[in-house]
KEGUDREN-755604 format. One record per residue (C-alpha): residue in one letter; residue number from 1; chain; z, y, x. Coordinates in nm, 2 decimals, always signed. Layout:
<nodes>
+---------+-----+--------+--------+--------+--------+
: residuo : num : cadena :     zz :     yy :     xx :
+---------+-----+--------+--------+--------+--------+
:       a : NUM :      A :      Z :      Y :      X :
...
+---------+-----+--------+--------+--------+--------+
</nodes>
This chain:
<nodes>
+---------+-----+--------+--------+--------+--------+
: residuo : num : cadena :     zz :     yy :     xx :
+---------+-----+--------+--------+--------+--------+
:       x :   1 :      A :  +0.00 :  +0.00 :  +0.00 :
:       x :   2 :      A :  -0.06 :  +0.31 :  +0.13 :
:       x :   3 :      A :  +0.10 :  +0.67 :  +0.03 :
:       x :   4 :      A :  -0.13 :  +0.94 :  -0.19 :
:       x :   5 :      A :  -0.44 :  +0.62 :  -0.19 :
:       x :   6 :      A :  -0.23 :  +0.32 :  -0.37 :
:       x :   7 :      A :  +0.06 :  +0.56 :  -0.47 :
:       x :   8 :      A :  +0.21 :  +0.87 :  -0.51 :
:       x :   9 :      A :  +0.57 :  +1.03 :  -0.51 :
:       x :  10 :      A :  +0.61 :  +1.32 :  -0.74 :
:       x :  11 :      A :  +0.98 :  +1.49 :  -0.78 :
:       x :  12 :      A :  +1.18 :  +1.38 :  -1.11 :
:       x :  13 :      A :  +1.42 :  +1.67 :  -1.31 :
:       x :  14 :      A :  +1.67 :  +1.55 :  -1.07 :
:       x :  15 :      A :  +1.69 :  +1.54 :  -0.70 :
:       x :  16 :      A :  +1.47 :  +1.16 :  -0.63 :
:       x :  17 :      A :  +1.15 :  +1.11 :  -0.66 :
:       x :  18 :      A :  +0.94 :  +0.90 :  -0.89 :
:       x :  19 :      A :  +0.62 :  +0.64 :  -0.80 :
:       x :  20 :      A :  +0.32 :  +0.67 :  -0.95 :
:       x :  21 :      A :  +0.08 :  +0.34 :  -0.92 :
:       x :  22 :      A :  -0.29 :  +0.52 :  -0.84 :
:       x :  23 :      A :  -0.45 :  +0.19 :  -0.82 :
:       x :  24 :      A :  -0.50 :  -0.14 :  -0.96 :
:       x :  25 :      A :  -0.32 :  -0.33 :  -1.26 :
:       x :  26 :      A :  -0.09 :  -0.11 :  -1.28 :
:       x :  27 :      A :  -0.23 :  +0.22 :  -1.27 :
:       x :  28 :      A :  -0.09 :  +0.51 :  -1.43 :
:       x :  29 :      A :  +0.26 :  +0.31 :  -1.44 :
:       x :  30 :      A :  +0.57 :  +0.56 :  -1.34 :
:       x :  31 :      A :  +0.88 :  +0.39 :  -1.17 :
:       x :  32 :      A :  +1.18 :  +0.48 :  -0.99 :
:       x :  33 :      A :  +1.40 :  +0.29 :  -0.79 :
:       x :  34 :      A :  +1.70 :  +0.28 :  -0.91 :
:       x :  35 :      A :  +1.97 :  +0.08 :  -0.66 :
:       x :  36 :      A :  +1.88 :  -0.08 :  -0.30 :
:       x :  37 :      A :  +2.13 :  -0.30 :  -0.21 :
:       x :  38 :      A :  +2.15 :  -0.45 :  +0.15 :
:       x :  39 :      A :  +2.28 :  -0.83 :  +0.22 :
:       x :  40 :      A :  +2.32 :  -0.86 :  +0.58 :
:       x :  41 :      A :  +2.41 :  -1.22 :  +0.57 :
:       x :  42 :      A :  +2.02 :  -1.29 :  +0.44 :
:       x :  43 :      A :  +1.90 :  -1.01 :  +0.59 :
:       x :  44 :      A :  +1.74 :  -0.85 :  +0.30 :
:       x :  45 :      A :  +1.66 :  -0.56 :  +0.09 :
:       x :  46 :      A :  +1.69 :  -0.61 :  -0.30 :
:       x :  47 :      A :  +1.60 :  -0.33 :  -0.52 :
:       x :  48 :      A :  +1.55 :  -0.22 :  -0.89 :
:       x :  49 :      A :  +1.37 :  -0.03 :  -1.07 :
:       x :  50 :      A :  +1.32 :  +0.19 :  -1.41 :
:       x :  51 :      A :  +0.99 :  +0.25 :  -1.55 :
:       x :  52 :      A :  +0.94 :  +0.62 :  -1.64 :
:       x :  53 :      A :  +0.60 :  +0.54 :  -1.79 :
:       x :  54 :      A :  +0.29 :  +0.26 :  -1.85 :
:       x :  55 :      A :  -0.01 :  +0.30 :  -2.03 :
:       x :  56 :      A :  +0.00 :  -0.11 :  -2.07 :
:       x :  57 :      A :  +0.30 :  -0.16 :  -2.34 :
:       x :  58 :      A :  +0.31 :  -0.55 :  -2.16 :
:       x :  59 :      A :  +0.43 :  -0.36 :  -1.82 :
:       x :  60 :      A :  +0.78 :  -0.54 :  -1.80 :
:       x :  61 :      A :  +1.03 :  -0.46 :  -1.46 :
:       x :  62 :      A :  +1.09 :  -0.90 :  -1.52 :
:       x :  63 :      A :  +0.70 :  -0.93 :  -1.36 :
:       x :  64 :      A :  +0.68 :  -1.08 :  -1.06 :
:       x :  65 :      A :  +0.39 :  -0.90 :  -0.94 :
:       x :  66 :      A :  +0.49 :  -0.59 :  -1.09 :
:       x :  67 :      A :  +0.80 :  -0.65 :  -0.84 :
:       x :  68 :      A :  +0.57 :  -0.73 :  -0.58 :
:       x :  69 :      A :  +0.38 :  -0.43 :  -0.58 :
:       x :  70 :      A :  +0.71 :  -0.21 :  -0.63 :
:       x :  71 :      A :  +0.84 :  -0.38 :  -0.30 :
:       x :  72 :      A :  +0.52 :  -0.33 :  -0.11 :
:       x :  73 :      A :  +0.56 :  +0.07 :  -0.22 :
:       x :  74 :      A :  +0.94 :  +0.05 :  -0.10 :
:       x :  75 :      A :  +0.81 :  -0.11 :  +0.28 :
:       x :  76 :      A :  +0.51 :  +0.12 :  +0.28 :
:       x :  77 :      A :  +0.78 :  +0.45 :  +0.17 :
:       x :  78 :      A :  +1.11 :  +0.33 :  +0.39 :
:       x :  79 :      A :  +0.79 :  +0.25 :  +0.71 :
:       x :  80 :      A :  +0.62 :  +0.61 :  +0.64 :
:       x :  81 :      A :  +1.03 :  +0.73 :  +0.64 :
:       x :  82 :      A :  +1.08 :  +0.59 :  +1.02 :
:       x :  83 :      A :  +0.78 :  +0.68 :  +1.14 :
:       x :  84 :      A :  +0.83 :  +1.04 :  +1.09 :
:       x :  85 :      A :  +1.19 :  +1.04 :  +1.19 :
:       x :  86 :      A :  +1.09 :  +0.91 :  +1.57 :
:       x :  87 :      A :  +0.84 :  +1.19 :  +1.61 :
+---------+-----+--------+--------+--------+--------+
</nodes>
């Protein structure tokens, strides 16, 4: 996934940001993450998330390849994050 091709982040009411899906099945879908949770005994990342908004009233946060892509837009954002902080 890449930033502003596959996705963008545009700013909520509050102070986070929401995804929106630019490409494939899910296009036009809204989400936001809502709790990332580390376990450091798996080593992993587990996340959820809210949608804001789907055109596709079958859009469910329980699909596994809706999760899919939301996890490859957390890698791609928390990757983009690291990269600018060691510049």
């Amino acid at each position: 996934m890449i930033e502003n091709k596959d996705y963008e982040l545009i700013p909520n009411e509050e102070e986070n940001w929401n995804v929106r899906i630019l490409t494939g099945e899910y296009i036009e879908t809204v989400f936001a993450f809502e709790a990332l949770k580390i376990n450091p005994e798996r080593e992993e990342l587990t996340f959820s998330v809210e949608i804001i908004y789907t055109p596709d009233p079958d859009v469910s946060t329980d699909d596994p390849e809706f999760q899919k892509i939301a996890g490859d837009i957390l890698f791609d954002v928390l990757e983009n994050i690291s990269k600018e902080q060691s510049e």
